[in-house]
C-alpha positions as CSV (number, residue, x, y, z in Angstrom):
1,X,0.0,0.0,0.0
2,X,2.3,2.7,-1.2
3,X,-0.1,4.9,-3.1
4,X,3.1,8.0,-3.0
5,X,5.6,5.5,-5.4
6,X,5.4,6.8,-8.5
7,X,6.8,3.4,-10.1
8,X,4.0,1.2,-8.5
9,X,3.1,-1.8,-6.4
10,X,5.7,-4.4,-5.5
11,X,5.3,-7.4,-3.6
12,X,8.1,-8.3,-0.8
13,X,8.1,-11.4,0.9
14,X,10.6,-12.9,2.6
15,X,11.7,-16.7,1.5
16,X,10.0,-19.4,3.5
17,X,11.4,-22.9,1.9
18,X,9.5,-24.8,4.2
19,X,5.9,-23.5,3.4
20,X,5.0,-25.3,0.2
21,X,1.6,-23.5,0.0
22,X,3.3,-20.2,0.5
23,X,6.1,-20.5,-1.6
24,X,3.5,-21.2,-4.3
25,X,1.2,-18.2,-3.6
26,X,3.7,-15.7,-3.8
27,X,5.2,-17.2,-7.2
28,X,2.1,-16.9,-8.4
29,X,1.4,-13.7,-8.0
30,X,4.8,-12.2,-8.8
31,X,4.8,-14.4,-12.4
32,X,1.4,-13.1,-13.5
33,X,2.0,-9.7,-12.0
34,X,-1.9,-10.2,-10.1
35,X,-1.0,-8.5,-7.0
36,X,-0.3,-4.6,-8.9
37,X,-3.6,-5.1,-10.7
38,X,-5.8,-5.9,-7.7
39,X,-7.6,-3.2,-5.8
40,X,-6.5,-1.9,-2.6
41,X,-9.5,-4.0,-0.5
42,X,-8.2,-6.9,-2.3
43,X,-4.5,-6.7,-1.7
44,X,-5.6,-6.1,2.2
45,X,-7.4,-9.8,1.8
46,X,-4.5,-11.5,0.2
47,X,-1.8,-10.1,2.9
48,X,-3.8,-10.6,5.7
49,X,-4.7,-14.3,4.3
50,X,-0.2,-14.9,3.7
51,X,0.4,-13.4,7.6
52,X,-2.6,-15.5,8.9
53,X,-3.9,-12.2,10.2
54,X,-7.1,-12.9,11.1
55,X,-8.9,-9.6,12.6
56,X,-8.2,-8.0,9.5
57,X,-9.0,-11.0,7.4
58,X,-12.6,-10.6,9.4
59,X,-12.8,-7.2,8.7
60,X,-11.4,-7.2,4.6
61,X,-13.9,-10.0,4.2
62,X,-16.9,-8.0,5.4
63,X,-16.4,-4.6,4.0
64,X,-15.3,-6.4,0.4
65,X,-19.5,-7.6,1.0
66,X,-20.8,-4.8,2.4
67,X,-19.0,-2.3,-0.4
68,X,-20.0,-4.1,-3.4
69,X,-21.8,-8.0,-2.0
70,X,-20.2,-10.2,-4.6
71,X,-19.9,-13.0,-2.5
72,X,-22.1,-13.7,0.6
73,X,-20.7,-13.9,3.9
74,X,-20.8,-17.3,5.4
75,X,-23.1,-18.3,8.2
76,X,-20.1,-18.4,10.9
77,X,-20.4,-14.2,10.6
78,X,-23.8,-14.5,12.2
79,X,-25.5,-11.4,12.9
80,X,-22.6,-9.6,10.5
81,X,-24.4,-11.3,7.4
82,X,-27.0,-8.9,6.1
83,X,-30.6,-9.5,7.0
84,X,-31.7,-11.9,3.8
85,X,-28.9,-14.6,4.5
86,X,-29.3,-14.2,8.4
87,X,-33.0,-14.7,8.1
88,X,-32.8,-17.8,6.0
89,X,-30.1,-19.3,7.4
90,X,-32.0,-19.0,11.0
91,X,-35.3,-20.3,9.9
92,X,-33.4,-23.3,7.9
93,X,-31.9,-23.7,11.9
94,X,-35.2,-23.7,13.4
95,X,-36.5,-26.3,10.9
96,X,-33.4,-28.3,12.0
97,X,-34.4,-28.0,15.8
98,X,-38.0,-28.1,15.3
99,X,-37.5,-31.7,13.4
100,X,-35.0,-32.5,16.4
101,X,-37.2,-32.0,19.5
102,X,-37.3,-34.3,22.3
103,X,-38.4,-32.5,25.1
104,X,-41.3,-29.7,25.8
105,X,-38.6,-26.9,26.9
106,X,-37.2,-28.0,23.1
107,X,-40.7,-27.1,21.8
108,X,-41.3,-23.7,23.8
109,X,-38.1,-23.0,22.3
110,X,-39.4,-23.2,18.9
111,X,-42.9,-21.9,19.5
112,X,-40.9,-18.9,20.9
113,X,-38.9,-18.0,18.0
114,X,-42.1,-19.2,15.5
115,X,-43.4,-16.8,16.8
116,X,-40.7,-14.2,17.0
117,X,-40.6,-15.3,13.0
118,X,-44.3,-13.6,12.7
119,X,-45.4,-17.4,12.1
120,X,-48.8,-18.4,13.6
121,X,-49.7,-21.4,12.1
122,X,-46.7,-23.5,13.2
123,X,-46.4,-22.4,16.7
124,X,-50.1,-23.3,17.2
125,X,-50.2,-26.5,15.5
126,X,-46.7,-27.2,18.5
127,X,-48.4,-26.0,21.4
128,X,-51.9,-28.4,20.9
129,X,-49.6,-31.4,20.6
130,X,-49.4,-31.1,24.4
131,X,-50.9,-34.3,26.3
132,X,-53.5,-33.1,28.5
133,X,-51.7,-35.0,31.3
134,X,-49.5,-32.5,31.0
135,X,-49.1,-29.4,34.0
136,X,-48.7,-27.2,31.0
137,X,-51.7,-28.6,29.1
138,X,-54.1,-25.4,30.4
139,X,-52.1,-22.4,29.3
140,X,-50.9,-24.0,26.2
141,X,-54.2,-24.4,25.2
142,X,-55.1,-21.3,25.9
143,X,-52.4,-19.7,24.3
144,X,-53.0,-22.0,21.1
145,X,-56.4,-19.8,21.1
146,X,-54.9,-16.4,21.7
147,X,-52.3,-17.0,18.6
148,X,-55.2,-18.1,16.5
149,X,-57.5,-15.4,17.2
150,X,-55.3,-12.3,16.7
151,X,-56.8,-9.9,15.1
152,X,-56.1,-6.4,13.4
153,X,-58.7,-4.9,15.1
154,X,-57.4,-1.3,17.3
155,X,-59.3,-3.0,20.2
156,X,-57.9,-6.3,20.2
157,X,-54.4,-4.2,19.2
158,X,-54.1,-2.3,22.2
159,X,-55.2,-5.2,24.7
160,X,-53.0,-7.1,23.7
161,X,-50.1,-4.4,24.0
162,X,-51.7,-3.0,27.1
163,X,-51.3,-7.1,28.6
164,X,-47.8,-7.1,27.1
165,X,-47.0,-4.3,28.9
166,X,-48.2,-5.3,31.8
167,X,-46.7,-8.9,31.4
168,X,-42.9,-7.4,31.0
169,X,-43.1,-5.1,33.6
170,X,-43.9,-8.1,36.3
171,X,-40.7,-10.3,35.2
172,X,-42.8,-12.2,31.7
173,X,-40.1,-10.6,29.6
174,X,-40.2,-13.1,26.6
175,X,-44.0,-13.8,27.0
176,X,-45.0,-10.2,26.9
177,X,-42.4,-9.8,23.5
178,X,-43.9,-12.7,21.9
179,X,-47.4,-10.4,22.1
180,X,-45.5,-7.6,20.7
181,X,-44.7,-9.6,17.9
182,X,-48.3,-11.2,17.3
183,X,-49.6,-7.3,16.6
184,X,-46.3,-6.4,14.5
185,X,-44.7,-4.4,17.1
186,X,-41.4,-6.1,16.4
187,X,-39.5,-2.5,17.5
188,X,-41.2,-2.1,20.7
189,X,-40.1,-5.4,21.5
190,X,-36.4,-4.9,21.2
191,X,-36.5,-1.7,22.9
192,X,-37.7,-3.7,25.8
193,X,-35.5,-6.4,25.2
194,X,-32.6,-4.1,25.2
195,X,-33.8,-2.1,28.3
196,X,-34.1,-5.4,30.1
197,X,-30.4,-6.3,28.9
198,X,-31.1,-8.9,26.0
199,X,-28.9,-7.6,23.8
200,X,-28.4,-10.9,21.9
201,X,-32.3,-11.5,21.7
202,X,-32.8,-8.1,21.0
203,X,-30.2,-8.0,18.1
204,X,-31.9,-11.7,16.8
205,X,-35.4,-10.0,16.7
206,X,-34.0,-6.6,15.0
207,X,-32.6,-8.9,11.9
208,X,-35.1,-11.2,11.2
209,X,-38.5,-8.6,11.5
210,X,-37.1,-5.1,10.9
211,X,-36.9,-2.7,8.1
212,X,-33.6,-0.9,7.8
213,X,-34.5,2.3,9.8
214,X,-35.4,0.5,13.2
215,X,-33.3,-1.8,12.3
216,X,-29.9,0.4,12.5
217,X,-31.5,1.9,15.7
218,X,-31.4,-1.4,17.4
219,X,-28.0,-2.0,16.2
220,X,-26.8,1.3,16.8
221,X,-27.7,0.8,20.9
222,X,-25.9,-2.4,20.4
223,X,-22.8,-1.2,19.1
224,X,-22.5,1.8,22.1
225,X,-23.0,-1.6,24.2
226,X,-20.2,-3.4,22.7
227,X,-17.9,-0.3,22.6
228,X,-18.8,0.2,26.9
229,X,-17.8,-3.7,27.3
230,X,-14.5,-3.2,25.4
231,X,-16.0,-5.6,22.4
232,X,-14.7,-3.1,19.8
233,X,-13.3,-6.1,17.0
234,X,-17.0,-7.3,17.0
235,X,-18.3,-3.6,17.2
236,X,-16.3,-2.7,14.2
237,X,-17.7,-5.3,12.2
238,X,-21.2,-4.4,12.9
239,X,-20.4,-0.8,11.8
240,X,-19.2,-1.6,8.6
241,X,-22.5,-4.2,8.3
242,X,-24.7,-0.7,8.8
243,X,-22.4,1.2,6.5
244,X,-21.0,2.8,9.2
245,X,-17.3,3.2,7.6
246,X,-16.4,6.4,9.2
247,X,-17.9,4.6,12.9
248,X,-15.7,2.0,12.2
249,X,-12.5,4.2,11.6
250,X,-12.9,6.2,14.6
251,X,-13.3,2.7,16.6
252,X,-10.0,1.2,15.0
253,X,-7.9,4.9,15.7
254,X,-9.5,4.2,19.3
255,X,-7.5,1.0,19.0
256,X,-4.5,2.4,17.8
257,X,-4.9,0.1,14.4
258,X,-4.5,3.2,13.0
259,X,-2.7,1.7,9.7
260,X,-6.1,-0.1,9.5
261,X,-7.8,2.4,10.0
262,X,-6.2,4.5,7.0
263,X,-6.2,1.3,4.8
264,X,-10.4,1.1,5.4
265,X,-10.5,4.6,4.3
266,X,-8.7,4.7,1.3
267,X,-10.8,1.2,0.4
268,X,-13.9,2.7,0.6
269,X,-13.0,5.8,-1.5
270,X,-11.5,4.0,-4.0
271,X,-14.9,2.1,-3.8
272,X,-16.6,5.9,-3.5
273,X,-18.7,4.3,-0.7
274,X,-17.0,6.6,1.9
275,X,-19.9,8.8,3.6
276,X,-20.1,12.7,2.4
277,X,-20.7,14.2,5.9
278,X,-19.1,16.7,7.7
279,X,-18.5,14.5,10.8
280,X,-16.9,11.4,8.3
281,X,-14.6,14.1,6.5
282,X,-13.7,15.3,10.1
283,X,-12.9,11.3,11.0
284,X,-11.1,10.5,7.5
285,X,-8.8,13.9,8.0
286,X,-8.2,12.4,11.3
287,X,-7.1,8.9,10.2
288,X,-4.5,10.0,7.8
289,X,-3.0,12.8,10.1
290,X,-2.9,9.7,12.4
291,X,-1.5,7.9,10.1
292,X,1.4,10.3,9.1
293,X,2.7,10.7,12.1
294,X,2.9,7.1,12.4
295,X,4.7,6.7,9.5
296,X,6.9,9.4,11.2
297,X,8.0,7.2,14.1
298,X,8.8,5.0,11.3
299,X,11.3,7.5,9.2
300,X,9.1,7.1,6.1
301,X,8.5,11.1,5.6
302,X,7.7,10.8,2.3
303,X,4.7,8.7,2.9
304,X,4.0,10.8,5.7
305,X,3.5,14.1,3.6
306,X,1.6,12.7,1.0
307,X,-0.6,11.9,3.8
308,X,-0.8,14.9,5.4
309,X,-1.8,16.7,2.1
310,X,-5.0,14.6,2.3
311,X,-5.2,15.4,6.2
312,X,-7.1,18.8,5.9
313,X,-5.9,22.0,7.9
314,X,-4.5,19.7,10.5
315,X,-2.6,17.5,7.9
316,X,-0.9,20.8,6.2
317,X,0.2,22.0,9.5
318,X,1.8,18.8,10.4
319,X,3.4,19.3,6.5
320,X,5.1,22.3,7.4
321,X,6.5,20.8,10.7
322,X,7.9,17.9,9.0
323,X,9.6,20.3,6.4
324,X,11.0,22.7,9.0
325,X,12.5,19.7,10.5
326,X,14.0,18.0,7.1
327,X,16.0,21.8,6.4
């Protein structure tokens, strides 16, 4: 990544006879000259792949989807996958344990996130298979009916909120959420979730029911949760998931990866994805001041000026220090 060489991109690696598999990468790309022809987010994936980096490799692999979504992201991302994928990857899982079930906390399970699903049907057709030997046998019944007889009627609408309110404020988190969901009030639900610190349940609900607003509101509380528990790799990931690039800078500067940092910038402007407001050009002059005076410590001036010319006010004034000091 030395955009300030006028003569181009090399590759330099040092040799490494006993890595068969490496020795074979690099020839590779030296004999068919791939690695100067690749773009920047794509060099970032194939060093970080060679050095077995794999925070970066995380990161590279999710902003090459979220930038231009040529290749989904695999189900081991989880909640970084966007929405589509996460949702059908979660209800192939709940067809999985629903087929698996052995045991009634199994099916309450899956009635639970039926229902989370906005499925009514399913969940109804699991909670009459219930014995009536069982203790449970009364309220699933019950319950069976309720689902059944939903209705979008404003009566029936705000009983059933005004009973899902009531049931969540005396300890019936879940029970009063799964009510929330019956009438569509999906959002209400995470907010309550999220208030009653179930963040992962919360998260869960936001991807496979919301639209993108609420659903970046949800995530956004998330994130700031992440960011207080020190989580920051897994915050950073989610930022970039929401299009958050310039979120996702300021976390990695936080980090001091501030090459990173500089290396996501420059990726998404070469992809001219990189946010057009005020506070993102603020974080992006940031990053490559940051950046220059790393490169600094590292007696690499001449990166570090090209770098400051793209730093803003703050950037130029560091340029003039750095000349003062080469007279």
């Amino acid at each position: 990544h030395q955009e300030w060489r006028e003569e181009g991109w090399s590759l330099e690696c040092p040799p490494c006879s006993n890595d068969i598999v490496w020795e074979s990468m690099i020839k590779t790309l030296r004999s068919k000259d791939k690695f100067s022809s690749l773009t920047l987010l794509e060099r970032c994936l194939v060093t970080s792949s060679l050095f077995g980096d794999t925070l970066e490799w995380n990161l590279w692999q999710v902003l090459a989807y979220y930038l231009d979504q040529s290749s989904p992201l695999c189900s081991a991302f989880d909640i970084i996958q966007d929405n589509t994928s996460f949702l059908k990857y979660q209800t192939k899982r709940l067809s999985v344990q629903d087929a698996c079930r052995c045991t009634y906390s199994h099916r309450k399970h899956c009635i639970h996130r039926y229902i989370l699903l906005g499925h009514t049907d399913k969940p109804v057709q699991l909670l009459l298979e219930v014995g009536n030997e069982s203790e449970n046998f009364y309220l699933d019944c019950l319950k069976s009916s309720l689902i059944a007889s939903v209705s979008d009627s404003e009566v029936a609408q705000s009983t059933i909120k005004l009973v899902a309110t009531n049931l969540i404020a005396n300890e019936h988190l879940m029970e009063g959420c799964e009510l929330l969901c019956l009438i569509k009030k999906a959002l209400d639900a995470c907010r309550y979730m999220q208030n009653f610190h179930k963040f992962d349940e919360s998260v869960w609900l936001a991807k496979v029911t919301l639209k993108s607003h609420d659903y970046s509101e949800v995530l956004k509380h998330f994130i700031d949760m992440l960011l207080a528990k020190g989580q920051k790799q897994k915050a950073i990931l989610l930022s970039v998931s929401l299009m958050m690039f310039d979120k996702a800078a300021e976390i990695l500067l936080s980090c001091r990866l501030v090459m990173v940092a500089a290396l996501l910038v420059d990726a998404c402007i070469e992809a001219d994805r990189w946010p057009e407001s005020d506070s993102a050009t603020a974080t992006m002059h940031e990053t490559y001041v940051q950046y220059a005076k790393y490169l600094v410590s590292l007696d690499n001036v001449t990166a570090a000026l090209y770098y400051c010319e793209r730093g803003g006010d703050q950037g130029r004034t560091l340029a003039e220090e750095l000349l003062l000091c080469a007279r």
